[in-house]
C-alpha positions, -999 to +999 in steps of 0.1 A: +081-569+188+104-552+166+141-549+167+163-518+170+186-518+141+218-524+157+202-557+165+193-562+128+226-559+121+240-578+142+220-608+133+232-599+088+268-601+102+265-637+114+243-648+091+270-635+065+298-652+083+277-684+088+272-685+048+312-682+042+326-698+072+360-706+062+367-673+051+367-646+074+352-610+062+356-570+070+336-550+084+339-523+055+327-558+030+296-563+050+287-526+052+289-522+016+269-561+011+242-543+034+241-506+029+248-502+065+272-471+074+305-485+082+310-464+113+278-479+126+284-516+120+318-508+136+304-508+167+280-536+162+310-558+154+330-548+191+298-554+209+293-591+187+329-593+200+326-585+234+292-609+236+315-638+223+299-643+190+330-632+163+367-629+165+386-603+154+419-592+140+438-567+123+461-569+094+470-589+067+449-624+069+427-603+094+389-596+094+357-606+112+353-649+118+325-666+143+341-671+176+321-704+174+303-729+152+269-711+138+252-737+147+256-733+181+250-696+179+207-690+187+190-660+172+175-661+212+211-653+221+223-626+200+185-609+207+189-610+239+224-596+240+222-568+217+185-555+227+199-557+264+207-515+264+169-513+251+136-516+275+111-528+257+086-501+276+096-479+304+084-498+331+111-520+328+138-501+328+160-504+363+146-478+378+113-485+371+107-457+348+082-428+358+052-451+349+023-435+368+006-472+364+034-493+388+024-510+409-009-514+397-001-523+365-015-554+348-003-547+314+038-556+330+035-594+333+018-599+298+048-584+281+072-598+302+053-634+289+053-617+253+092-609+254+104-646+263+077-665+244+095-644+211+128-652+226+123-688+230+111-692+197+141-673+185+162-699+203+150-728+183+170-710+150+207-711+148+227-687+127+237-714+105+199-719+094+200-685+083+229-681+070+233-661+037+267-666+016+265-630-002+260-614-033+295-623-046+297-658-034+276-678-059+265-693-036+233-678-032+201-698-039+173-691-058+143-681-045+114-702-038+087-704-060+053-709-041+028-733-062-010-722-059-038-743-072 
């Protein structure tokens, strides 16, 4: 499966909110942590907002916070909410699509099996296992180092 890249940004905004959780971030921090376009990860942040993943507020003291603990935040969840505008293939779109294979097609119920069997194991991560503290934290770790014999 692969992910449309509003969805991969979406998930390196709450991972980087899940690495500093007591201090709240900006939209124009992350972009520039990430090389993402600001305008862009703009609008990932309102939909992250409207999904009920992050707070957000203007000012001074303002910026970008989880609207809940990252632990119980699932990668399933904020998947499946931001990939929602997408159809994986055009069959399942809500108007069927102009598939010439419906109804006959047998290829349908494999993805559909495909599509949650990745989801569910997406739900068995939180955000906070995959939360990254950023460049400017410190807090990063090092990387592993894989032994070979």
């Amino acid at each position: 499966m692969r992910l449309a890249a509003f969805t991969d940004y979406g998930l390196r905004v709450l991972m980087r909110l899940a690495g500093t959780p007591d201090e709240p971030s900006t939209t124009a921090r992350i972009a520039e942590d990430f090389h993402i376009p600001y305008n862009h990860l703009t609008k990932v942040v309102q939909d992250l907002a409207r999904g009920g993943f992050v707070t957000t507020q203007r000012g001074a003291g303002g910026g970008i916070r989880l609207a809940r603990p990252a632990e119980a935040i699932t990668l399933g969840e904020v998947v499946r909410h931001l990939e929602d505008r997408y159809d994986m293939v055009e069959c399942f779109r809500a108007d069927g699509g102009a598939c010439l294979l419906n109804p006959l097609c047998r290829l349908k119920p494999q993805l559909v099996a495909a599509r949650e069997a990745f989801l569910a194991e997406l739900d068995k991560t939180s955000i906070a296992q995959c939360a990254y503290p950023g460049p400017a934290s410190g807090k990063a770790a090092a990387p592993a180092i894989l032994e070979t014999n």
